[in-house]
C-alpha positions as CSV (number, residue, x, y, z in Angstrom):
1,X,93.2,150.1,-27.2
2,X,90.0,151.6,-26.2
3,X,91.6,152.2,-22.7
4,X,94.4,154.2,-24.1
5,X,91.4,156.1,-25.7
6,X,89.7,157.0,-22.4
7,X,92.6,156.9,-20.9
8,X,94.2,160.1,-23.1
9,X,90.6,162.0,-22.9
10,X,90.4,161.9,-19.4
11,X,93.7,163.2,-18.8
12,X,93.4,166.2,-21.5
13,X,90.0,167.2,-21.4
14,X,89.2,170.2,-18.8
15,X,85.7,168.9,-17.4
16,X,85.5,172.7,-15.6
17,X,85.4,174.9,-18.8
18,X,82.2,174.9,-21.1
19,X,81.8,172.1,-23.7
20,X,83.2,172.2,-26.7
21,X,82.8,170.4,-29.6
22,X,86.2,170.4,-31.0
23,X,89.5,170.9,-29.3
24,X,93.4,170.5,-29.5
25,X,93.5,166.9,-27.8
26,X,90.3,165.9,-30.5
27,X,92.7,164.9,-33.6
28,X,94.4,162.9,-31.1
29,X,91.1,160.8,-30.0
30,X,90.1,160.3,-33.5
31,X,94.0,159.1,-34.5
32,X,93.7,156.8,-31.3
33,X,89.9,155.6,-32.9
34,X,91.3,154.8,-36.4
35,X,94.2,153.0,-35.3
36,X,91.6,150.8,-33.2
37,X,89.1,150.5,-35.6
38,X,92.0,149.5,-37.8
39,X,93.5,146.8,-35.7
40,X,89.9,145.4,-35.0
41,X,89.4,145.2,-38.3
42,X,92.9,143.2,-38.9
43,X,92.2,140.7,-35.9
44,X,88.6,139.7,-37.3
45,X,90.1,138.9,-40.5
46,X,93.2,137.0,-39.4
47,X,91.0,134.7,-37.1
48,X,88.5,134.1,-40.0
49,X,91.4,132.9,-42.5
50,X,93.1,130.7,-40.0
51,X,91.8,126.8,-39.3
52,X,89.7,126.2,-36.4
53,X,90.7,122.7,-34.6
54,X,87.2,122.5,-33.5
55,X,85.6,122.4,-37.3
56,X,83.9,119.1,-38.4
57,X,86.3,118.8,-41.2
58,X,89.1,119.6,-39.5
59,X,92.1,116.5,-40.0
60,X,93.3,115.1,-36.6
């Protein structure tokens, strides 16, 4: 996800006029930056609920 991030700045974003700090493309970065802090979020709590095969009490 954080390619698709860099991926849509760099292909929006005119480098050759003077910096700004807010655009039309910047709602679109921080939709992109939700979604993946959302989906982070979602992964690190799906691996900590499920079993790990490598745990001391785990039942072979």
């Amino acid at each position: 996800m954080g390619i698709a991030g860099i991926t849509v700045f760099l292909l929006t974003e005119d480098l050759s006029r003077t910096m700004g700090l807010v655009d039309n493309w910047t709602i679109v970065n921080v939709i992109i930056l939700v979604v993946e802090i959302i989906a982070a979020t979602l992964v690190f709590k799906y691996t900590k609920n499920q079993p790990n095969s490598e745990s001391p009490n785990a039942v072979t």
